[in-house]
C-alpha positions as CSV (number, residue, x, y, z in Angstrom):
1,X,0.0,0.0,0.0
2,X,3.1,2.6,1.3
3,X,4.6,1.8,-2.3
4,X,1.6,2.6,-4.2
5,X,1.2,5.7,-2.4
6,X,5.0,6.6,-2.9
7,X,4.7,5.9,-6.4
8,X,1.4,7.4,-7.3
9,X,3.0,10.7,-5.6
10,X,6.3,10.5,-8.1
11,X,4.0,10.2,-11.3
12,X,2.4,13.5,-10.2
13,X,5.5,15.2,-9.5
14,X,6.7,14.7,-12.7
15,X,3.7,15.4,-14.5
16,X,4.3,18.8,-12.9
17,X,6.1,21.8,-14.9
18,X,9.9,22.5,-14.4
19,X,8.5,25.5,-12.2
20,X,6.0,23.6,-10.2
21,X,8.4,20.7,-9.6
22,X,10.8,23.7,-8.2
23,X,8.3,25.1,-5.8
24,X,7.6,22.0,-4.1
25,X,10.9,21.4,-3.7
26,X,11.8,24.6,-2.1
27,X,8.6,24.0,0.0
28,X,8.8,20.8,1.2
29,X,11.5,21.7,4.2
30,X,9.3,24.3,5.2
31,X,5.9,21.3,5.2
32,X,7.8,19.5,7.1
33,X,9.1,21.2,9.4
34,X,6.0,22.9,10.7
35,X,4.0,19.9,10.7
36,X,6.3,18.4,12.5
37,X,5.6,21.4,15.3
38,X,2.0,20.5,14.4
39,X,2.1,17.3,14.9
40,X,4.4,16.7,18.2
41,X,3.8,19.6,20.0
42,X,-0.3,19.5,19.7
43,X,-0.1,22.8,17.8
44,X,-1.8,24.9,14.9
45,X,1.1,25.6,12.7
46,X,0.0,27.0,9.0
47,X,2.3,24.4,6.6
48,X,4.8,27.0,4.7
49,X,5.0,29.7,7.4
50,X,8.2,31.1,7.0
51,X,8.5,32.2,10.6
52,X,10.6,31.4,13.6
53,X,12.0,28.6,11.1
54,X,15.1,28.3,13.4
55,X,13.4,28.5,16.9
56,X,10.8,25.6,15.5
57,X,14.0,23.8,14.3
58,X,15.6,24.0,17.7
59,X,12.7,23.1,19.9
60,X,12.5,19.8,17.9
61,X,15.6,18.9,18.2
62,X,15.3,19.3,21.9
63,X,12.0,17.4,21.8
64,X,14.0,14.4,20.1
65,X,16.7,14.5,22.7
66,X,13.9,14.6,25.7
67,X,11.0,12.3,24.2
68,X,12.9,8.5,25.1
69,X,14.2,9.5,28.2
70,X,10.6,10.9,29.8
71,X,8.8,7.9,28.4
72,X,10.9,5.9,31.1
73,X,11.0,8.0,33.7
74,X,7.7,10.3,33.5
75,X,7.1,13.3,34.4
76,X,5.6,15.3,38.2
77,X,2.4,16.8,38.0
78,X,2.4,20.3,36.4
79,X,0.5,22.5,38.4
80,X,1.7,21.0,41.7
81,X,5.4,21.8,41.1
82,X,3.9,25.1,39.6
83,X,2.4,25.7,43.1
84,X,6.3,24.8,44.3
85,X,8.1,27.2,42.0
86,X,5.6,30.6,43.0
87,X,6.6,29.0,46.8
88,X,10.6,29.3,45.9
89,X,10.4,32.3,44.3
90,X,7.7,34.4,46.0
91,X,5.2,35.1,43.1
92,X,1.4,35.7,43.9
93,X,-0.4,32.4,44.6
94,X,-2.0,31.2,41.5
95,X,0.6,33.2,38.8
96,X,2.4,30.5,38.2
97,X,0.0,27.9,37.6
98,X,-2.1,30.2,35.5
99,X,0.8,30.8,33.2
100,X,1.1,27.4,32.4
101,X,-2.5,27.2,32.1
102,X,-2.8,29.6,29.5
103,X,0.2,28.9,27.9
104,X,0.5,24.8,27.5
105,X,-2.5,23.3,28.9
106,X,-0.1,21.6,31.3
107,X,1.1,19.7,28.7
108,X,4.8,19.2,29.5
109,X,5.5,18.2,25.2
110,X,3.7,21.4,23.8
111,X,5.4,23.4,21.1
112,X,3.7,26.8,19.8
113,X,3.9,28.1,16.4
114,X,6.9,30.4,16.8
115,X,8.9,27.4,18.8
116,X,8.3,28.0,22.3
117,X,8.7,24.9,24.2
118,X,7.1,22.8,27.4
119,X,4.9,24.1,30.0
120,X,6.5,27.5,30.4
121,X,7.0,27.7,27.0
122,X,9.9,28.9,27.0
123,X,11.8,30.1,23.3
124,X,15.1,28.8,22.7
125,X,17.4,31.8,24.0
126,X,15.5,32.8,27.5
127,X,15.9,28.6,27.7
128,X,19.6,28.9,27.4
129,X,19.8,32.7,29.7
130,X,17.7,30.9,32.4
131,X,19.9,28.0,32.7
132,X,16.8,25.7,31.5
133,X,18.9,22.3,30.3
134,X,15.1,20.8,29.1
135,X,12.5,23.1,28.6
136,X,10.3,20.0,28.2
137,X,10.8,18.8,31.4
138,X,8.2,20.2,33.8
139,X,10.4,20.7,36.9
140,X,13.1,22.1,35.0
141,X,10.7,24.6,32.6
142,X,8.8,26.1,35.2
143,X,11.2,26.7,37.8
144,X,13.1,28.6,35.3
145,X,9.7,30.1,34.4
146,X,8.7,31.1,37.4
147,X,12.6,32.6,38.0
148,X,12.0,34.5,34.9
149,X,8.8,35.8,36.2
150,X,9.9,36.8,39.7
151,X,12.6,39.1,37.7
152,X,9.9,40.7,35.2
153,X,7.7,41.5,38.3
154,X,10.6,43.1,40.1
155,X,11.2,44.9,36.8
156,X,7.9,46.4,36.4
157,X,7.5,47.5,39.8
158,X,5.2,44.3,41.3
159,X,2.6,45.1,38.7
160,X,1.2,41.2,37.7
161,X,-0.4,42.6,34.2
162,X,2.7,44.2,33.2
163,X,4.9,41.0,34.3
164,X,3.0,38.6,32.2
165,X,2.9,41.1,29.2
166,X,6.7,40.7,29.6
167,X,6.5,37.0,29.4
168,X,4.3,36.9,26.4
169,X,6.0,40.0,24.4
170,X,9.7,40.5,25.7
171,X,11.0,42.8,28.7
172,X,11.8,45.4,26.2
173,X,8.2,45.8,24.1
174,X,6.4,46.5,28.0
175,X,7.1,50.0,28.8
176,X,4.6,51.1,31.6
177,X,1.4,49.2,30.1
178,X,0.5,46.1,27.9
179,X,1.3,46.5,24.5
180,X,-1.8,46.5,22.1
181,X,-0.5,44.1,19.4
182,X,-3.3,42.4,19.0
183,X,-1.7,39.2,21.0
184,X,-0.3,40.4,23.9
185,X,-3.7,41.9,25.4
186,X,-5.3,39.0,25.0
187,X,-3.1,36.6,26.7
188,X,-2.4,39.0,29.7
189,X,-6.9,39.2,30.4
190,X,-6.6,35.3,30.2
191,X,-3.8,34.6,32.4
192,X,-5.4,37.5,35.0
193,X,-9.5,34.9,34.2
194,X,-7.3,32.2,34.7
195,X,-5.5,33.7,37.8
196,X,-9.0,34.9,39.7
197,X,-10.5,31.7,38.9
């Protein structure tokens, strides 16, 4: 059956024109690699987005380094070692656990659409300037999550809205109130619904 397939899909590629048969070649990285995102980290990914191609490229490879391992060894419960990490490092009860919340589900394998990975969802880089060796595993992720939080709350005077706009849009785009980008705004009212609930 997998050879028919295989086979019917070569006839049509070269039925295509010299043009066509180009395109799909250039394209077919790009496919793959954001289904891929789609597909392992439980994800809406458009197929040729051309964005955060080297964050999404990253975060799998760290997915393929941390997926054996955790099937053996499994993983703590998210929001309890959430609860933990507000506890180390003195965030308002709740802030923690709604981030993750908002942000993965609590699923310790998600990856988003620009290649943020694990419960914190964490990119690539504040991975690397936290310290965070596997942003997929959940005790790692959100204790460097909740460290990164604790320093965008000092930053921005204690103010929780402020702090999570941080977290979704970078230190530098929050400068005295959430940015109106269309994103940001959004995810800092859930994270606040998610943090009164």
């Amino acid at each position: 059956m997998l050879w028919r397939v295989t086979k019917f899909i070569f006839r049509m590629f070269w039925k295509l024109s010299l043009w066509q048969q180009a395109g799909v070649v250039v394209c077919l990285p790009l496919v793959l690699l954001n289904t891929s995102v789609a597909f392992f980290g439980s994800s809406a990914v458009f197929p040729l987005s051309p964005f955060f191609v080297k964050e999404k490229f990253a975060a799998l490879k760290t997915y393929a380094k941390h997926r054996p391992l955790c099937i053996f060894t499994g993983h703590g419960d998210v929001l309890e070692l959430a609860t933990a990490a507000e506890k180390k490092y003195g965030l308002p009860r709740g802030l923690m656990r709604a981030i993750v919340e908002v942000e993965s589900g609590s699923r310790p394998h998600r990856i988003s659409y620009a290649g943020a990975m694990g419960p914190a969802q964490l990119m690539p880089g504040t991975a690397a300037m936290l310290g965070v060796k596997d942003p997929f595993d959940p005790e790692d992720a959100i204790d460097g999550g909740a460290k990164y939080l604790s320093q965008l709350l000092q930053r921005n005077g204690g103010r929780v809205d402020l702090a999570v706009a941080a977290y979704n849009a970078g230190p530098g785009a929050v400068n005295g109130s959430v940015p109106k980008n269309g994103e940001t705004e959004i995810y800092v009212a859930k994270v606040m619904r998610e943090l009164k609930r």
